[in-house]
C-alpha positions as CSV (number, residue, x, y, z in Angstrom):
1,X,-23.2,5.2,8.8
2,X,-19.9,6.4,6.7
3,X,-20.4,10.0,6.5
4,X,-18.1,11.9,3.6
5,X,-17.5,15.1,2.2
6,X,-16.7,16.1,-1.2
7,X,-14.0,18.9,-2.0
8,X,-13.7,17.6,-5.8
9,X,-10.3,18.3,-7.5
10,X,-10.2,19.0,-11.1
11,X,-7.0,16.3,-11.3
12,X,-8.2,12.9,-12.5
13,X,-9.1,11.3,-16.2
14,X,-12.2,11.5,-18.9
15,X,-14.2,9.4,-19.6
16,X,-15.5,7.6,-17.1
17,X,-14.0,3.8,-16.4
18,X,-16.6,1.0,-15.9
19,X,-16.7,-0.5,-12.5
20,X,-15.6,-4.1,-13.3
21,X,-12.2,-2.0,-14.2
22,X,-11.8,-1.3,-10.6
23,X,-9.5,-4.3,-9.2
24,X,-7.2,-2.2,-6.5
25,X,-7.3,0.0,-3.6
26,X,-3.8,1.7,-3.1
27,X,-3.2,2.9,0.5
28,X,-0.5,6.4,0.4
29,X,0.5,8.4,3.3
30,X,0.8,12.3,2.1
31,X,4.1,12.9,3.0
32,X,2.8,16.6,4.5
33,X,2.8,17.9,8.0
34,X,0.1,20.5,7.3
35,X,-3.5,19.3,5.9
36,X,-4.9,22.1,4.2
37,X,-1.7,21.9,2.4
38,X,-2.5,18.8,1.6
39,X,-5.7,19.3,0.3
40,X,-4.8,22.3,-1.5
41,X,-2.0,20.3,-3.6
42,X,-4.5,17.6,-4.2
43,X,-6.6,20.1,-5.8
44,X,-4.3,21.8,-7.3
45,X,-4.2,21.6,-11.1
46,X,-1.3,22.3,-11.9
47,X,0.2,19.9,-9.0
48,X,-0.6,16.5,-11.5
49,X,-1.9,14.9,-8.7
50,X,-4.8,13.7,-6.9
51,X,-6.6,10.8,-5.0
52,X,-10.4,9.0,-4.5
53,X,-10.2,9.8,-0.6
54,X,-8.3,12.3,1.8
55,X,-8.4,10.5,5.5
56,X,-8.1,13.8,7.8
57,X,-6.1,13.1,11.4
58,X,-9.4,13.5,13.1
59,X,-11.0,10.8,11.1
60,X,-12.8,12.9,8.3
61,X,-13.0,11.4,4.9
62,X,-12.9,13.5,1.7
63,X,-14.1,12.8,-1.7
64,X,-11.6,14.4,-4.2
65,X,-12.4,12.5,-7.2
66,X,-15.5,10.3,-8.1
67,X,-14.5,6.6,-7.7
68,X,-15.1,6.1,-11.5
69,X,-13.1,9.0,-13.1
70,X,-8.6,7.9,-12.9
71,X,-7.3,9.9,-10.2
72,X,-3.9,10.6,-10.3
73,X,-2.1,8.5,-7.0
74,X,-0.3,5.8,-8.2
75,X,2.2,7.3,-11.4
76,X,5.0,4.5,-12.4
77,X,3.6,1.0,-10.7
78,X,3.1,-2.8,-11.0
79,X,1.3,-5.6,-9.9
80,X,1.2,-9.2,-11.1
81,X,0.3,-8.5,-14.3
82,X,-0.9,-5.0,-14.5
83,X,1.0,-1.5,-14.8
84,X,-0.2,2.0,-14.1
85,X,-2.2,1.0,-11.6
86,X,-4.2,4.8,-11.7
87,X,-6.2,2.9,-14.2
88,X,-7.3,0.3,-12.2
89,X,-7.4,1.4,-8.8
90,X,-8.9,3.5,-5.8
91,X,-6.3,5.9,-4.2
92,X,-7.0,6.7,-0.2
93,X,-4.0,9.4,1.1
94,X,-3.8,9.1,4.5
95,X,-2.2,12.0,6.7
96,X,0.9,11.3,8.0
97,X,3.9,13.3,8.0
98,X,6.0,10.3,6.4
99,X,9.6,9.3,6.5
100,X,11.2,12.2,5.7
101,X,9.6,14.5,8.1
102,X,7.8,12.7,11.2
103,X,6.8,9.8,10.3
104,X,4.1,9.5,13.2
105,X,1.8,6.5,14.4
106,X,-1.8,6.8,12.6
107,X,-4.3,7.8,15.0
108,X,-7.0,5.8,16.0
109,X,-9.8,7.6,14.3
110,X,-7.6,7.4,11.0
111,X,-7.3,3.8,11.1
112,X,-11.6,3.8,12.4
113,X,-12.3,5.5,9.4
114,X,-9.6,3.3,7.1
115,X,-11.6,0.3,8.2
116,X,-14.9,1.8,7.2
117,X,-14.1,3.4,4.2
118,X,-12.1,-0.4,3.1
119,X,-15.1,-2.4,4.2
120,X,-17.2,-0.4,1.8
121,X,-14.8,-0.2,-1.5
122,X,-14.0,-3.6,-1.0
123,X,-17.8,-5.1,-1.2
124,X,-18.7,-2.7,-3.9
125,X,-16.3,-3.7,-6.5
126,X,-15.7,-7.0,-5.5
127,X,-11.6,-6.3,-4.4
128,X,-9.6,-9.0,-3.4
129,X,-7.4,-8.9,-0.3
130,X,-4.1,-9.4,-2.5
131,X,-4.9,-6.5,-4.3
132,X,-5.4,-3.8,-1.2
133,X,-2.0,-2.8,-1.0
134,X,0.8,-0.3,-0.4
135,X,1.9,2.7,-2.4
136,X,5.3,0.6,-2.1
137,X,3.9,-2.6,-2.6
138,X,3.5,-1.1,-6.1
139,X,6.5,1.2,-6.4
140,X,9.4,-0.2,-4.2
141,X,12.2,1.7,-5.3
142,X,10.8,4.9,-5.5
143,X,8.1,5.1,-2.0
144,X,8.0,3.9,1.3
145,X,4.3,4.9,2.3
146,X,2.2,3.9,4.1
147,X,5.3,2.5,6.1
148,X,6.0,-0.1,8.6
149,X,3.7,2.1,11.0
150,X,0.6,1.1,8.7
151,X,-1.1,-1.2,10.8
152,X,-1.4,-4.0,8.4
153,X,-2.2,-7.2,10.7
154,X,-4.8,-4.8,12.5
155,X,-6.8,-4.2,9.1
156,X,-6.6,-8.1,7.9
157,X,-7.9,-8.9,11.6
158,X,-11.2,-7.4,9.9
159,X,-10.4,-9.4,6.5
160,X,-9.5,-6.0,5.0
161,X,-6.4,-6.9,3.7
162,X,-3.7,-9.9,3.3
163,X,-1.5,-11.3,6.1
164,X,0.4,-14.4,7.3
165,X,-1.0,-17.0,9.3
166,X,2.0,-17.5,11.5
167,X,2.9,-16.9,15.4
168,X,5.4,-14.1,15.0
169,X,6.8,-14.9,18.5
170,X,7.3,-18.4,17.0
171,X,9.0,-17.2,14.0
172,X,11.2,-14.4,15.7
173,X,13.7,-17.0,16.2
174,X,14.2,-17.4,12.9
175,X,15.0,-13.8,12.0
176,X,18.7,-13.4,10.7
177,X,18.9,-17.0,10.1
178,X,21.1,-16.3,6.7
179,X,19.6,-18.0,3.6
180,X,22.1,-19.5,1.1
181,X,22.0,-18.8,-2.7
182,X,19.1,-20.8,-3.8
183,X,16.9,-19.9,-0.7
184,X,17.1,-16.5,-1.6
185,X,16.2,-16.6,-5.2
186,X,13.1,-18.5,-3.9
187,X,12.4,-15.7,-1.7
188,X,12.5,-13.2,-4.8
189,X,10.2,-15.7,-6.7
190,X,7.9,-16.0,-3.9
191,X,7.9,-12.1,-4.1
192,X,7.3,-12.2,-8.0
193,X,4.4,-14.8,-7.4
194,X,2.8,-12.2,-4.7
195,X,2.2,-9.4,-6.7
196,X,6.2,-8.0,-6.5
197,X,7.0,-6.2,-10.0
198,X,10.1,-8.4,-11.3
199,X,13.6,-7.1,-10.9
200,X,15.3,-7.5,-14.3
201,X,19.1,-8.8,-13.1
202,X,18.8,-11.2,-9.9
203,X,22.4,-9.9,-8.6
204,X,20.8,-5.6,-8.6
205,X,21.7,-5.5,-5.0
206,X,19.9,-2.3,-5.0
207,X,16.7,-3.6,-6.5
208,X,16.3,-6.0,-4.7
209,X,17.1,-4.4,-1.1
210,X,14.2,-2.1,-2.7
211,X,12.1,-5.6,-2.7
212,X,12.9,-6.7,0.4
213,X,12.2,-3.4,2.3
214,X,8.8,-3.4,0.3
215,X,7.7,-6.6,2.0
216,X,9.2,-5.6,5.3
217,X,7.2,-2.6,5.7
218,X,4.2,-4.5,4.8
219,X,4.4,-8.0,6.6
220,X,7.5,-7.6,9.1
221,X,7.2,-4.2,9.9
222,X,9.2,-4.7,13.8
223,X,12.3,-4.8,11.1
224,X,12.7,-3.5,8.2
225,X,16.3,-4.0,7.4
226,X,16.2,-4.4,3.7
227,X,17.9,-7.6,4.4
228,X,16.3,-11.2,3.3
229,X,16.8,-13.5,6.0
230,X,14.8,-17.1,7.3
231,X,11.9,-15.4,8.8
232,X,11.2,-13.2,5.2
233,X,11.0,-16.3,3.2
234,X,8.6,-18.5,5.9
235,X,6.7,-15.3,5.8
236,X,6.3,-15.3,1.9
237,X,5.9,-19.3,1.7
238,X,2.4,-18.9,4.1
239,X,1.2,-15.9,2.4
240,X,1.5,-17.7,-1.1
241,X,-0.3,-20.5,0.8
242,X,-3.8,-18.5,2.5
């Protein structure tokens, strides 16, 4: 049995949305060391923000906003073909501490309570596993959560989520392997066919490090360099495969 509570914040969008709208679950760290702080800025009006589910460090879940009312989780984002994801999606904030404070491993009843919560959302609106994602799966240059300490590979073990069918101790090997000109622009089109938001000039260095760290964090998350090298590109080829 999933047990929980509601602590409803006044931050989300009238009128309702029907529930075939619902194609995405968006998974955010908060970025907070202190959780009634947390909550209290979730809650907050005047904060702009908000999101469907609060997942406590002891496990707890908390309903902030009714799953069919916009909350407020996602601001600028982009996936396939849909922006502003807040329309379209469920938000879950996770407490963590994040990257720029410290960024700490999720603890077991967190990622208990992730599984449950996921197994739940997912069946009720119909979600496919390309479209449970990252808070910078859908915002790369601008957020880094949940992080490369989201376990990822755990969650899809459960088919909660997307991952590559490869040996990572096979493809190790091929990590730094240097990819020439047109290897790497199939790397960023393998990106773009994922989900990726496209980059608008292929030689933005900076976009596209933003790209590359994106996917890292997600499906190579023992280095996340920024850098696209042999292993990042066999990684995208089987995930546009499953």
């Amino acid at each position: 049995m999933l047990k929980i509570n509601k602590n409803y914040s006044p931050n989300f969008t009238i009128p309702k949305r029907s529930k075939k709208k619902i194609k995405f679950i968006i998974l955010h760290y908060t970025g907070m060391r202190n959780e009634s702080s947390v909550i209290k800025r979730l809650c907050d009006e005047k904060s702009g923000v908000s999101a469907h589910y609060f997942i406590k460090k002891n496990g707890d879940i908390i309903n902030l906003v009714p799953d069919l009312y916009e909350a407020w989780h996602a601001g600028k984002s982009c996936w396939k073909n849909k922006k502003s994801l807040n329309k379209y999606s469920i938000g879950i904030e996770i407490q963590n501490s994040g990257h720029d404070n410290k960024y700490e491993d999720f603890s077991s009843k967190q990622i208990l309570s992730i599984k449950k919560l996921l197994k739940k959302l997912i069946k009720k609106y119909n979600i496919n596993l390309d479209c449970v994602l990252g808070h910078s799966d859908i915002a790369p240059e601008r957020k880094k959560d949940p992080g490369e300490k989201f376990p990822w590979k755990k969650i899809a073990k459960f088919n909660l989520a997307k991952w590559h069918k490869l040996s990572e101790k096979k493809i190790k090997i091929f990590r730094f392997g240097k990819l020439d000109k047109s290897e790497d622009i199939i790397f960023l089109k393998n990106l773009y066919s994922l989900g990726y938001n496209k980059i608008k000039k292929l030689d933005n260095k900076s976009n596209k490090r933003f790209l590359c760290l994106a996917f890292q964090r997600r499906f190579r998350p023992s280095l996340v360099d920024g850098k696209s090298d042999m292993e990042c590109l066999m990684i995208s080829k089987n995930l546009l495969k499953s």
